[in-house]
LUMFIKE-316208 format. One record per residue (C-alpha): residue in three letters; z, y, x. Coordinates in steps of 0.02 Angstrom, whole numbers, plus 50000, padded with zeros to 5 digits. Example, Ala and Ser with C-alpha at 12.3 -4.5 7.8 and 13.67 -1.06 7.14 Angstrom:
2
ALA503904977550615;SER503574994750684;
//
This chain:
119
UNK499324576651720;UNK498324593351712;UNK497314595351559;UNK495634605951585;UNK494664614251449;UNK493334606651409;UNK492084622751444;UNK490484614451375;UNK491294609551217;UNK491974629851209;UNK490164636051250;UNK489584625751118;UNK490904631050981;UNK490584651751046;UNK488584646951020;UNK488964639150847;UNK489824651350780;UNK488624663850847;UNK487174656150758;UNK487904657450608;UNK487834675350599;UNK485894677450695;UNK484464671950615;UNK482864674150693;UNK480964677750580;UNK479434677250609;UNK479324697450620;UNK480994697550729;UNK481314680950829;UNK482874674250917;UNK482984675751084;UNK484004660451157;UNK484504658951324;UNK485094643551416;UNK485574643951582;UNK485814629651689;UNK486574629551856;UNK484854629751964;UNK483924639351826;UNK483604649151661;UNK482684647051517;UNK482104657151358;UNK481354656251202;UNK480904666751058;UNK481044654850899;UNK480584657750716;UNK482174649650610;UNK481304651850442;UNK480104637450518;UNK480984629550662;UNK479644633250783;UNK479594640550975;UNK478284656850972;UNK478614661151154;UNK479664651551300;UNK479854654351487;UNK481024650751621;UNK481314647551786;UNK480734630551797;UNK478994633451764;UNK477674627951906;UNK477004646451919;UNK478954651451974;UNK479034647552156;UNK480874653752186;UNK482534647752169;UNK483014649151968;UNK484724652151979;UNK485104671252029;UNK485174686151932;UNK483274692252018;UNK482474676951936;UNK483094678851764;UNK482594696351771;UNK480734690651819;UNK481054675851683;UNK481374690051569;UNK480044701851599;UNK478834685651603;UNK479414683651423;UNK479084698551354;UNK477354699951409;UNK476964682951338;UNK477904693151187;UNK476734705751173;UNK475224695451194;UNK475654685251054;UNK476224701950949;UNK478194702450966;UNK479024718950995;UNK480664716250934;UNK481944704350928;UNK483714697650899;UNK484604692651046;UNK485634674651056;UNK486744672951211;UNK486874655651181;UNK488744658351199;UNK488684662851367;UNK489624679351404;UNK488424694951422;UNK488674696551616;UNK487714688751780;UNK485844680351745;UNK486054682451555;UNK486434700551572;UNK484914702051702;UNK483624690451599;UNK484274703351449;UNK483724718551547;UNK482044710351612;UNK481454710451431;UNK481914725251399;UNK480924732651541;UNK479444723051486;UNK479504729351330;UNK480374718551208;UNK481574730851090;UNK483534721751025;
//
């Protein structure tokens, strides 16, 4: 019988323990980034009140392309930081969700960074 790590339950664990050393304000929000396997999502959340200030993603009905390639998340990325900057947010903390910093999250990284958004 082969046994196969469970990879969702190891994403999960990575994220955990990642959370507990980020912590996202008002002044300097989390980023969080989920990626699924046909597209990407991200939010900049306030942890001091549990609340969303800014979200986009791939999903949306403005995003007419296919979600899940590295050119989408960086468009998903620069989306987000303008929405960022309208609503005040220059800098940030980012939260790889426990994903490893390479492919779409690497891409939706450097998409907000070229719109602006400073972590």
């Amino acid at each position: 019988m082969v046994n196969r790590p469970n990879t969702a339950k190891a994403r999960l664990a990575r994220h955990k323990r990642v959370r507990g050393k980020i912590r996202g304000t008002a002044e300097c929000p989390r980023l969080n980034v989920f990626r699924s396997l046909q597209h990407i999502y991200a939010q900049l959340i306030d942890d001091d009140k549990g609340v969303t200030l800014v979200s986009a993603s791939s999903a949306e009905k403005a995003f007419e392309e296919y979600g899940g390639n590295i050119e989408a998340a960086k468009k998903v990325g620069k989306t987000l930081a303008e929405r960022a900057t309208a609503a005040g947010i220059t800098e940030c903390v980012f939260d790889r969700g426990g994903y490893i910093y390479h492919g779409r999250v690497q891409g939706l990284a450097e998409g907000a960074r070229e719109g602006g958004l400073k972590f």
